[in-house]
C-alpha positions as a LaTeX table, in Angstrom:
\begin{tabular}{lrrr}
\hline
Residue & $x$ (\AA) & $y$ (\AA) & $z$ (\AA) \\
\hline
Unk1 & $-18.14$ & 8.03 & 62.06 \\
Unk2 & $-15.98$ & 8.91 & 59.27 \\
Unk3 & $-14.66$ & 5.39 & 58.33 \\
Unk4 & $-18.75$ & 4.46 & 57.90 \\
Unk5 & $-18.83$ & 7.41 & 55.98 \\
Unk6 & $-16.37$ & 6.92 & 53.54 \\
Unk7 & $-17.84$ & 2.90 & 53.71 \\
Unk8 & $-21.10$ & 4.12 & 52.47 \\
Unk9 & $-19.33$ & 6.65 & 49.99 \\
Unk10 & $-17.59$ & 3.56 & 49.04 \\
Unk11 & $-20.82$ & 1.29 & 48.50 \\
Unk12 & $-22.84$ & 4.18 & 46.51 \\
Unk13 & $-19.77$ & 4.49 & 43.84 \\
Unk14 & $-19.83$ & 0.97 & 43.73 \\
Unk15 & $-24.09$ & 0.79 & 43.59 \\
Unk16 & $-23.31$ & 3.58 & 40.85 \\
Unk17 & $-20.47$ & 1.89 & 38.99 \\
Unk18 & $-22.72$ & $-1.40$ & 38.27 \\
Unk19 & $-26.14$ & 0.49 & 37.63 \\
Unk20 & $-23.60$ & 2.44 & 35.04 \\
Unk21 & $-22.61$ & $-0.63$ & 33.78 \\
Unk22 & $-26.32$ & $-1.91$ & 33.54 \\
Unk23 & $-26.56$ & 0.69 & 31.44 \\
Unk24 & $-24.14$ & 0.42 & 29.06 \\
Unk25 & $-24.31$ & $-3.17$ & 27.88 \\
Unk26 & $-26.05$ & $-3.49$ & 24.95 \\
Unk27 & $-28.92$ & $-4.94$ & 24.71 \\
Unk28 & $-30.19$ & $-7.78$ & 21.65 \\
Unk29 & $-33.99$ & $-7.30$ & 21.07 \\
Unk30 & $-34.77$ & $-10.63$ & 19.54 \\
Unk31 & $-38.81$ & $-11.26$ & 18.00 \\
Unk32 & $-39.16$ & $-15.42$ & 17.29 \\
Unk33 & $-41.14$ & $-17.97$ & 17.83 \\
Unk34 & $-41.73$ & $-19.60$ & 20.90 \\
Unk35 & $-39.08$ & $-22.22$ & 22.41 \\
Unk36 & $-37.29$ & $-21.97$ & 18.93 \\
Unk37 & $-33.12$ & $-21.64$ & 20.68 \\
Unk38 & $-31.68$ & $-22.87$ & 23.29 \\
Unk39 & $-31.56$ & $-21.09$ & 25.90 \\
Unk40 & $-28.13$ & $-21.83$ & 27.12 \\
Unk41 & $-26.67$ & $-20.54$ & 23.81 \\
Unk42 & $-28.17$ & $-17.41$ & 24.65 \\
Unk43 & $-26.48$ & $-17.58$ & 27.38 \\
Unk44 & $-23.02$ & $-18.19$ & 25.85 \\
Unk45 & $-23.61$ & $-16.00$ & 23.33 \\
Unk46 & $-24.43$ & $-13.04$ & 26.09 \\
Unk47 & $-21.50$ & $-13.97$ & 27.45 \\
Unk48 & $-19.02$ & $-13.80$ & 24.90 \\
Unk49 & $-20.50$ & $-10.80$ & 23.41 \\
Unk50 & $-21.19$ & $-8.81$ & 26.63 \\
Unk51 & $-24.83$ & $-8.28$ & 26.35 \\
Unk52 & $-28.12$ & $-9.19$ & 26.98 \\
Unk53 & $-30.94$ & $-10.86$ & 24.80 \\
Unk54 & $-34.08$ & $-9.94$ & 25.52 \\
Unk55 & $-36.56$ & $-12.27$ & 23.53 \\
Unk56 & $-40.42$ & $-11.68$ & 22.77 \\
Unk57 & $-42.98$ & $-14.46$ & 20.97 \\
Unk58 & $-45.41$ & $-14.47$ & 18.27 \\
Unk59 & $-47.59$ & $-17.69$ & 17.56 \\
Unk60 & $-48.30$ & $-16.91$ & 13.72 \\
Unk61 & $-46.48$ & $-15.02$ & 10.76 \\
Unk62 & $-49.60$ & $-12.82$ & 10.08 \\
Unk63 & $-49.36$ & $-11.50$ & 13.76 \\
Unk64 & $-46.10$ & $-10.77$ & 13.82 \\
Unk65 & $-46.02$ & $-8.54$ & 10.64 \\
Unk66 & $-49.14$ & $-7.01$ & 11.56 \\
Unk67 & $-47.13$ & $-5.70$ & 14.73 \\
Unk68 & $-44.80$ & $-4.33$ & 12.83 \\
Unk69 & $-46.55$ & $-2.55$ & 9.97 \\
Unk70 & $-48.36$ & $-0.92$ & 13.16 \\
Unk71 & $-45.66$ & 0.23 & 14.03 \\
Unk72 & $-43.71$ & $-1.64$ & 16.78 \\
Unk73 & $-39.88$ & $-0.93$ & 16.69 \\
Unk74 & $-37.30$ & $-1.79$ & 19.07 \\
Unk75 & $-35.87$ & $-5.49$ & 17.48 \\
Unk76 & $-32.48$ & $-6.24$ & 16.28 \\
Unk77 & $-33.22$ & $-9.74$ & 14.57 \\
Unk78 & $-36.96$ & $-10.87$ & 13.70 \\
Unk79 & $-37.93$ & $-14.58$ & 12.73 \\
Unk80 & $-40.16$ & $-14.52$ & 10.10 \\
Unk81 & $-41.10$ & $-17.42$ & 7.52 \\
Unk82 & $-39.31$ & $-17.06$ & 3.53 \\
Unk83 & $-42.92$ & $-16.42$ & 2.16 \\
Unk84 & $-43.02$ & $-13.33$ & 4.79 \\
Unk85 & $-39.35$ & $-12.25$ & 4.98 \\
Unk86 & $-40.12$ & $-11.55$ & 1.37 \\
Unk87 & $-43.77$ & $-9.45$ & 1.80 \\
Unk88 & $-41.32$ & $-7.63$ & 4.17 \\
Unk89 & $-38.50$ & $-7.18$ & 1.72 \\
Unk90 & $-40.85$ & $-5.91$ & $-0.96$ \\
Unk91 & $-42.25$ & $-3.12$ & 1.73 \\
Unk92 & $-39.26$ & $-1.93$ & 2.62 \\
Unk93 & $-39.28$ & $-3.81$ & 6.13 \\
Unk94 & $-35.61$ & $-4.65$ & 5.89 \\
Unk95 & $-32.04$ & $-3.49$ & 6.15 \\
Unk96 & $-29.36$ & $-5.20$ & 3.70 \\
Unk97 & $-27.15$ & $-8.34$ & 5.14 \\
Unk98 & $-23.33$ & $-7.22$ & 5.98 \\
Unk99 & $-21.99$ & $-10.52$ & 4.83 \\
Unk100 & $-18.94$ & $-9.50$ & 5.96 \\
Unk101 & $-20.17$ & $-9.00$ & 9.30 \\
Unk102 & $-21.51$ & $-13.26$ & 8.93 \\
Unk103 & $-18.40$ & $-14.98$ & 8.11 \\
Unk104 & $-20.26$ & $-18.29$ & 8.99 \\
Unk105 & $-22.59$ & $-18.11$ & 5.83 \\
Unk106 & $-20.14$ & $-20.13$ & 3.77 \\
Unk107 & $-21.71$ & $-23.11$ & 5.84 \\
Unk108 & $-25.08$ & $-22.64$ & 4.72 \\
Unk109 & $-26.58$ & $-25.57$ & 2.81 \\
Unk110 & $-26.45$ & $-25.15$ & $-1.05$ \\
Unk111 & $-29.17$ & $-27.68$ & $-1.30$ \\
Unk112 & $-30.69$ & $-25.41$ & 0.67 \\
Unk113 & $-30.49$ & $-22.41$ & $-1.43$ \\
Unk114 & $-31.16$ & $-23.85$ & $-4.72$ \\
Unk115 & $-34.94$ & $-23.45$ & $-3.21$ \\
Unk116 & $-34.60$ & $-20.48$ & $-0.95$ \\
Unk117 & $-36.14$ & $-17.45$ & $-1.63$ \\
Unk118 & $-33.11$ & $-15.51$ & $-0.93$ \\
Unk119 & $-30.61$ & $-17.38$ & $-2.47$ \\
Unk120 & $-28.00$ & $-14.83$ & $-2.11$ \\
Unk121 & $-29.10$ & $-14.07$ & 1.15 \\
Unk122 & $-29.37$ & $-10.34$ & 0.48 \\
Unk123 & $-31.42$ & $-9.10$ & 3.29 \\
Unk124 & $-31.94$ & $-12.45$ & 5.53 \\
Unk125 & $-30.20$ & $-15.74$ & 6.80 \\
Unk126 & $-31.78$ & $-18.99$ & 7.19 \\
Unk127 & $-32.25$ & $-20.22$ & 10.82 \\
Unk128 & $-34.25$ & $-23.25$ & 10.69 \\
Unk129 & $-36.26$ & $-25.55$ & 8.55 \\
Unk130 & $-39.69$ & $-27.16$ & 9.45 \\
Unk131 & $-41.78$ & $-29.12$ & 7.66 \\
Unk132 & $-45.44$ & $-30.03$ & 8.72 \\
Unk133 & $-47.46$ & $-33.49$ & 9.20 \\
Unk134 & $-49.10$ & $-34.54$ & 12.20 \\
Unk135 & $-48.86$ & $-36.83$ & 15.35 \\
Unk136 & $-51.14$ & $-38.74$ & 17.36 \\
Unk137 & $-51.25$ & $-41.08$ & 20.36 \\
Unk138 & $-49.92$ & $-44.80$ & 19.01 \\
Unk139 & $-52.30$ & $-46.50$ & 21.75 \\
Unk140 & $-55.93$ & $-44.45$ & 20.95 \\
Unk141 & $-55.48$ & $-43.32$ & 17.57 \\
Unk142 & $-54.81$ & $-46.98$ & 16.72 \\
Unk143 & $-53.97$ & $-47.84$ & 13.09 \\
Unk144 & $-52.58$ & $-44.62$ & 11.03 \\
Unk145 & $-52.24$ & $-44.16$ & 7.70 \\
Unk146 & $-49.78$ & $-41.24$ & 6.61 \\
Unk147 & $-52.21$ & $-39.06$ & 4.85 \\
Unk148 & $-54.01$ & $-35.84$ & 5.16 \\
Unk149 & $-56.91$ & $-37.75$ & 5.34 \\
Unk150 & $-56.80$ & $-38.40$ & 8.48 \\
Unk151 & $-58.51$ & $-35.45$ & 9.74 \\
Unk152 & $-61.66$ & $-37.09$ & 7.65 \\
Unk153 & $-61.42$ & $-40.16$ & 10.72 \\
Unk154 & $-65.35$ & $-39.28$ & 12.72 \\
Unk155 & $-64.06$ & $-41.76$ & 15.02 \\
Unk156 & $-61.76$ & $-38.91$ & 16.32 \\
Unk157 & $-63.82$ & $-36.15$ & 16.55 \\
Unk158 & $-63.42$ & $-33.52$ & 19.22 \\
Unk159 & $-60.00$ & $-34.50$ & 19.77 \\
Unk160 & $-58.51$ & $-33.61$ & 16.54 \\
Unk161 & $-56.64$ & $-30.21$ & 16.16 \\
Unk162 & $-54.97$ & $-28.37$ & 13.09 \\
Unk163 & $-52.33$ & $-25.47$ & 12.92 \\
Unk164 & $-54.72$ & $-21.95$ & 13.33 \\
Unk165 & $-52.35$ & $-21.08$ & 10.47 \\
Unk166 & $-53.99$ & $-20.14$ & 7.19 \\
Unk167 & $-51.28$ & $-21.02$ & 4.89 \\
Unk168 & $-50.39$ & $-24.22$ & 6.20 \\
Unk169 & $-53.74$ & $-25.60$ & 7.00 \\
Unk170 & $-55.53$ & $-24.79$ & 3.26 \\
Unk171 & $-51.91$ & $-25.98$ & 2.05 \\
Unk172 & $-52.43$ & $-29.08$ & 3.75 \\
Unk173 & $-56.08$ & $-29.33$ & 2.42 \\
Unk174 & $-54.47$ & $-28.91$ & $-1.58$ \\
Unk175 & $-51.82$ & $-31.19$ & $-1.26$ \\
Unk176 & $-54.39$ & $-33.75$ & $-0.21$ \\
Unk177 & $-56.26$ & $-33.10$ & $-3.70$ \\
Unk178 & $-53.15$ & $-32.98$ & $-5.59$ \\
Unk179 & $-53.14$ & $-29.53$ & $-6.20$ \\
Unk180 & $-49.96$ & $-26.60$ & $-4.87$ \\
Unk181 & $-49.90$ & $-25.53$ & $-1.41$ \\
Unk182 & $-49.40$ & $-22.56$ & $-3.37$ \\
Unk183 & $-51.64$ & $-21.91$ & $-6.19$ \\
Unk184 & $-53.84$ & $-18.98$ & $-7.51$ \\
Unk185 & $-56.66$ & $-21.17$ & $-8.83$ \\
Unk186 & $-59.40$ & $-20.26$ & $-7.49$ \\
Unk187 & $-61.37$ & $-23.23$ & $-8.11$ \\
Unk188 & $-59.03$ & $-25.51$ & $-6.44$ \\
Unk189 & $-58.99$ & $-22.87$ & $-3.88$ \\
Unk190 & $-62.51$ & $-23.17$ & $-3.14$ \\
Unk191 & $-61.86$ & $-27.40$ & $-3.34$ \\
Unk192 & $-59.61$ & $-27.16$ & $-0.55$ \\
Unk193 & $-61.59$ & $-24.86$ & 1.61 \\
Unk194 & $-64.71$ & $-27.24$ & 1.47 \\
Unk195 & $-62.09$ & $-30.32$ & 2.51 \\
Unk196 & $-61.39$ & $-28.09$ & 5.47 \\
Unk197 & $-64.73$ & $-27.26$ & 6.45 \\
Unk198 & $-65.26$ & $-30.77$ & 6.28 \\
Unk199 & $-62.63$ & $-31.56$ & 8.83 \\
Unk200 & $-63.40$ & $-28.71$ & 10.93 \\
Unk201 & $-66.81$ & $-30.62$ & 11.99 \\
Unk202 & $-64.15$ & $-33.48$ & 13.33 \\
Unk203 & $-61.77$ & $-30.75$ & 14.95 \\
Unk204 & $-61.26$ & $-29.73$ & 18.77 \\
Unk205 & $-59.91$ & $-26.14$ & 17.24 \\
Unk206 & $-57.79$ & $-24.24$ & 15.14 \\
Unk207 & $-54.27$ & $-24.36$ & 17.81 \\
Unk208 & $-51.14$ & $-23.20$ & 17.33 \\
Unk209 & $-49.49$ & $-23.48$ & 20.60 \\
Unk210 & $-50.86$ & $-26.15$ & 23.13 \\
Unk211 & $-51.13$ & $-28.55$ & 20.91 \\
Unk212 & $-48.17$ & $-30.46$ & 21.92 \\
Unk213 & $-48.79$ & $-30.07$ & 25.46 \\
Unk214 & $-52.66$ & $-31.19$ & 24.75 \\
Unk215 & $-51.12$ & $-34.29$ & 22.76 \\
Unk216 & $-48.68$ & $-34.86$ & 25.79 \\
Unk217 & $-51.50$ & $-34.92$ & 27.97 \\
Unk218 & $-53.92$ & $-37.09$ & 26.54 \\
Unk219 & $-56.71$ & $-34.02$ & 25.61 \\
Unk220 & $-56.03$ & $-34.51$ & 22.47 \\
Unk221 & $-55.44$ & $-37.56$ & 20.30 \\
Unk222 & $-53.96$ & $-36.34$ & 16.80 \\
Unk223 & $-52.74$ & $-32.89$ & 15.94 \\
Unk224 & $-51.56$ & $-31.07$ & 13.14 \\
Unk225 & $-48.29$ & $-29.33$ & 13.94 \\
Unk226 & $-44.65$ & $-28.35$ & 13.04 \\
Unk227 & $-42.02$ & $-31.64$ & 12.78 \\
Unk228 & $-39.55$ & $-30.14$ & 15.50 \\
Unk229 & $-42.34$ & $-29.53$ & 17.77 \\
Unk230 & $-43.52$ & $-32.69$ & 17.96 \\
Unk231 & $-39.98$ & $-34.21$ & 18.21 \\
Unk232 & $-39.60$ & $-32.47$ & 21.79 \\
Unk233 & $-42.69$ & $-34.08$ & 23.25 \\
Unk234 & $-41.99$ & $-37.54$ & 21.81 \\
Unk235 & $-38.72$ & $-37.35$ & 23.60 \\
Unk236 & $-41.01$ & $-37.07$ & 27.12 \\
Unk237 & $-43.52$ & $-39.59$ & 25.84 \\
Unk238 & $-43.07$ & $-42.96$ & 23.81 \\
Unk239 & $-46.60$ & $-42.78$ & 23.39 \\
Unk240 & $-46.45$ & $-40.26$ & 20.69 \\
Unk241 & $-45.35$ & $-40.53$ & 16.91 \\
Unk242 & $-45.10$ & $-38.24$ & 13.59 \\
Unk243 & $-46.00$ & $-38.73$ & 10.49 \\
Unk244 & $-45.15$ & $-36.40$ & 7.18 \\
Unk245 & $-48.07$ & $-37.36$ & 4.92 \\
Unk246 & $-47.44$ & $-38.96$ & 1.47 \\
Unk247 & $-49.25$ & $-36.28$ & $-0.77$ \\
Unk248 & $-46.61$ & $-34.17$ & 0.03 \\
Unk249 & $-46.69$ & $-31.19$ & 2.92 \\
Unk250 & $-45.15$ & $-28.10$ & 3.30 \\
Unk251 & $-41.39$ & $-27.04$ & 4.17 \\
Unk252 & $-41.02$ & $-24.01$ & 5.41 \\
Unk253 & $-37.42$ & $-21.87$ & 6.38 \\
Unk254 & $-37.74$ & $-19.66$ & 8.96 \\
Unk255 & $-34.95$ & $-17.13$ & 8.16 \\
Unk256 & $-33.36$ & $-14.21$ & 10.48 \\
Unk257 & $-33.71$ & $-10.71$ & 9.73 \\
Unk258 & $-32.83$ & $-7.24$ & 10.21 \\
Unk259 & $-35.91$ & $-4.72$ & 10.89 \\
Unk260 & $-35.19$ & $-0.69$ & 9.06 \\
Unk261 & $-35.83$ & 0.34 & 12.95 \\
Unk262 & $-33.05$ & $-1.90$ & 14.42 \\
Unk263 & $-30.70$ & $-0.27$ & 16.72 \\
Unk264 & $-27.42$ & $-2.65$ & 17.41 \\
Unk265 & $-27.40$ & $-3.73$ & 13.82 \\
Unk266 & $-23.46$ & $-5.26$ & 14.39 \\
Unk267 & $-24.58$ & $-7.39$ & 17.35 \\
Unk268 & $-27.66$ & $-8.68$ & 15.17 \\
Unk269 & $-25.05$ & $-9.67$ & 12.67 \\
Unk270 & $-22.79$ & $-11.33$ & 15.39 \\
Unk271 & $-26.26$ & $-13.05$ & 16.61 \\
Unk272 & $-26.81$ & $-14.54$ & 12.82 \\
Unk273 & $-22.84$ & $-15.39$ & 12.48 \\
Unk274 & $-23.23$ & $-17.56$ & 16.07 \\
Unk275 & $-25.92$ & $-19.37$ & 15.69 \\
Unk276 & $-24.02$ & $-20.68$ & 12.58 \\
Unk277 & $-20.70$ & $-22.08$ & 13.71 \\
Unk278 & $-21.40$ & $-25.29$ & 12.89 \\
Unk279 & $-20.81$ & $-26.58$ & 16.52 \\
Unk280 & $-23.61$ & $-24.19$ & 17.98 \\
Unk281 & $-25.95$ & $-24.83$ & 15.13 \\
Unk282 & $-25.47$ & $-28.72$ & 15.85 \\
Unk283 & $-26.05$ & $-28.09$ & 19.72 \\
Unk284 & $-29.63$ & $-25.62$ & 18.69 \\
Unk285 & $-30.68$ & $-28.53$ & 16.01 \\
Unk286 & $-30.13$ & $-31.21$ & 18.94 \\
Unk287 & $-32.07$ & $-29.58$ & 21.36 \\
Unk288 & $-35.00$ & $-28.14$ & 19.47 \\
Unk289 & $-34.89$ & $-30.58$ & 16.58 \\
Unk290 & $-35.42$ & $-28.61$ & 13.87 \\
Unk291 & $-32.87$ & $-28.23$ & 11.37 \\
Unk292 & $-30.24$ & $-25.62$ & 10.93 \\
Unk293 & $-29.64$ & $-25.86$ & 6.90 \\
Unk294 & $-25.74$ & $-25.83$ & 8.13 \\
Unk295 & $-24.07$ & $-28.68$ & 6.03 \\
Unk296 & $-20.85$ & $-27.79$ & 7.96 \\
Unk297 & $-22.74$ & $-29.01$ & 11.19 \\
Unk298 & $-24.58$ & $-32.31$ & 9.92 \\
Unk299 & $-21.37$ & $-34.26$ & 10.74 \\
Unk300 & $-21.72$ & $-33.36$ & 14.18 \\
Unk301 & $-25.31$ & $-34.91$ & 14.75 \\
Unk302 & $-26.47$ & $-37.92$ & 16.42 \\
Unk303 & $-27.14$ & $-40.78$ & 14.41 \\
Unk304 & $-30.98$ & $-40.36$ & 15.83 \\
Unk305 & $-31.40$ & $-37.02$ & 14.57 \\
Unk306 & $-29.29$ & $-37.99$ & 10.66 \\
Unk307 & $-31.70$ & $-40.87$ & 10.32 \\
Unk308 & $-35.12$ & $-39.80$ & 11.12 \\
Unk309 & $-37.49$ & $-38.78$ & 7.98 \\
Unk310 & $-39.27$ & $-35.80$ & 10.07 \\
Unk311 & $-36.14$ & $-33.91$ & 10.08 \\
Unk312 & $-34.32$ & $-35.60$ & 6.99 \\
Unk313 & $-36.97$ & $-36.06$ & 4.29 \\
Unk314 & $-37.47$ & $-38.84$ & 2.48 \\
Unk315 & $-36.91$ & $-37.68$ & $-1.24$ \\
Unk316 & $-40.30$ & $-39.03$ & $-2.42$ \\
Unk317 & $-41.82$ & $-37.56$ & $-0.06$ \\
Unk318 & $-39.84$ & $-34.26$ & $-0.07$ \\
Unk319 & $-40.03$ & $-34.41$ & $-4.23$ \\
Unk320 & $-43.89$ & $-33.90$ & $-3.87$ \\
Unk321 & $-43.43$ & $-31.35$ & $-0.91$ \\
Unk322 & $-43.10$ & $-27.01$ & $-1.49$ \\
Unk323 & $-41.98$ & $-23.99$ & 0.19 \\
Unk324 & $-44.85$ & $-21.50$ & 1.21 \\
Unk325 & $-44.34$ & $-18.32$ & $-1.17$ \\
Unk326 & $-45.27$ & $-15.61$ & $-0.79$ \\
Unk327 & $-48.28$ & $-14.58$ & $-3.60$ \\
Unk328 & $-48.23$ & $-10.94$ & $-3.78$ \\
Unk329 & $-51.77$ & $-9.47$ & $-4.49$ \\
Unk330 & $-53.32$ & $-13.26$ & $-4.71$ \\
Unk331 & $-53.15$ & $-13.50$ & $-0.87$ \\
Unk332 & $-56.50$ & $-11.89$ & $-0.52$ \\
Unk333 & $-57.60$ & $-15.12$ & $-2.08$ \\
Unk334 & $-56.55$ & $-17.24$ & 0.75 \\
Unk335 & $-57.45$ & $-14.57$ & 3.35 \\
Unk336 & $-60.97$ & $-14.80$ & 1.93 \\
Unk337 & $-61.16$ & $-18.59$ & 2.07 \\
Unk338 & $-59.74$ & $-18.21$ & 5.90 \\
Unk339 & $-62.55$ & $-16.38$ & 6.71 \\
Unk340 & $-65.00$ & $-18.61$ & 5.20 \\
Unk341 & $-63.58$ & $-21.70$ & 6.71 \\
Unk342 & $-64.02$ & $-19.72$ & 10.10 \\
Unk343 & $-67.47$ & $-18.69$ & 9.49 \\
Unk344 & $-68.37$ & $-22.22$ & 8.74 \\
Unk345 & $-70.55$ & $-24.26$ & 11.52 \\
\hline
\end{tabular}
């Protein structure tokens, strides 16, 4: 009786010592976008750091910082856009970048900063860059010609869909009349929201999320949607291409950040400095094929991934292409042509 005693005394210190343990590892609250790491690099990194990541979604800038003005705290590193890291910025959203705490910045792109809207990465770090066009099914969409005019084709109606994403989808809808993805006219403003009501009438819906899965399937036959997306289906499906339309489209950084309510602000800083040894940003640009703007790492891609235009742009086509800013008190302008194009039958 007293050797099972002292057994289960042993067990319950032991039962105690890991729930203590539990307990004391810290814990990474990470806010991104969906399927946007890979997840054994979260792994390594939880290993090497002794912690855990715990990772939530959002499918759209607007809902994210709408979370957060309300109020949400909790997150150690959020993924926002430039145009919104800098709303956020302006507010007040943000703690300063340690750089000293990111040793790895000195591999950052500087053909990537000469456009970023942090150049001196202040208060955030770039993660990825995206750039938007659309892809379709090679053997029902049959010939294609890389434009946003596309979404004009009535012979592809009800299987159409475009990004539910009010920036990029009036962007797309200006570029295709030669005007900025981010002007204040609101003439051209009102243009480009009558283009998109006109597509609309050839749409499925406004998707963020399924649409590569929808493509993959067969529901639908051309979508509007984000290059690295894309890229994973195609590798499942032969089926499928991408094309970055000739008028120019949109490129977009999606840079990390540090919210004023985080809580393990050094491990957020040894998240940032991770993901950008060159090796690991290589392995994440590989796998989810979007770009880490890491010059250090574009040695160690493939060939496939250094030679293809949705990832690489051509410079034409990148000359005529912008980064979404952020408009200060002129975003009520698109907001109001959002709601229109909504409204519209």
């Amino acid at each position: 009786m007293k050797k099972l005693a002292m057994g289960l005394m042993g067990l319950a210190a032991l039962v105690l010592l890991a729930c203590g343990c539990g307990r004391g590892k810290p814990v990474l609250h990470l806010y991104t976008w969906a399927d946007y790491i890979k997840p054994e690099l979260v792994t390594r990194f939880e290993t090497e750091n002794g912690c855990r990541v715990v990772i939530d979604t959002f499918d759209s800038n607007e809902a994210m910082y709408a979370k957060i003005k309300a109020g949400a705290g909790g997150y150690d590193v959020i993924v926002p856009s430039s145009y919104m890291v800098k709303l956020m910025f302006d507010q007040g959203m943000l703690q300063p970048i340690q750089q000293n705490l990111v040793p790895n910045l000195v591999n950052i792109d500087p053909e990537y900063l000469r456009i970023a809207m942090d150049k001196k990465m202040d208060h955030s770090v770039p993660y990825m860059l995206t750039n938007t066009g659309f892809a379709y099914l090679k053997s029902k969409a049959g010939e294609v010609e890389p434009s946003w005019s596309v979404f004009n084709r009535t012979d592809l109606a009800g299987r159409m869909t475009m990004l539910n994403d009010m920036r990029e989808t009036i962007g797309a809808a200006l570029k295709s009349l030669g005007f900025s993805l981010n002007t204040r006219n609101e003439r051209e403003l009102a243009a480009a929201r009558d283009v998109v009501i006109g597509w609309k009438k050839n749409l499925a819906k406004f998707e963020n999320e399924q649409y590569k899965t929808g493509l993959a399937s067969g529901e639908f036959i051309l979508v509007h949607g984000y290059n690295g997306d894309i890229l994973q289906v195609m590798e499942e499906n032969e089926d499928i291409a991408f094309a970055v339309p000739q008028e120019g489209t949109s490129i977009s950084c999606d840079d990390m950040v540090i919210p004023k309510s985080a809580k393990n602000v050094e491990l957020a800083h040894a998240f940032m400095n991770f993901l950008h040894d060159p090796e690991i940003a290589a392995e994440n640009t590989e796998y989810i094929y979007f770009l880490c703007p890491n010059s250090s790492s574009y040695r160690l891609l493939s060939d496939e991934i250094r030679d293809d235009p949705s990832i690489f742009l051509p410079p034409d086509v990148r000359a005529k292409s912008e980064m979404i800013e952020d408009l200060g008190e002129d975003n009520v302008k698109y907001t109001k042509v959002w709601d229109e194009i909504k409204a519209a039958e």
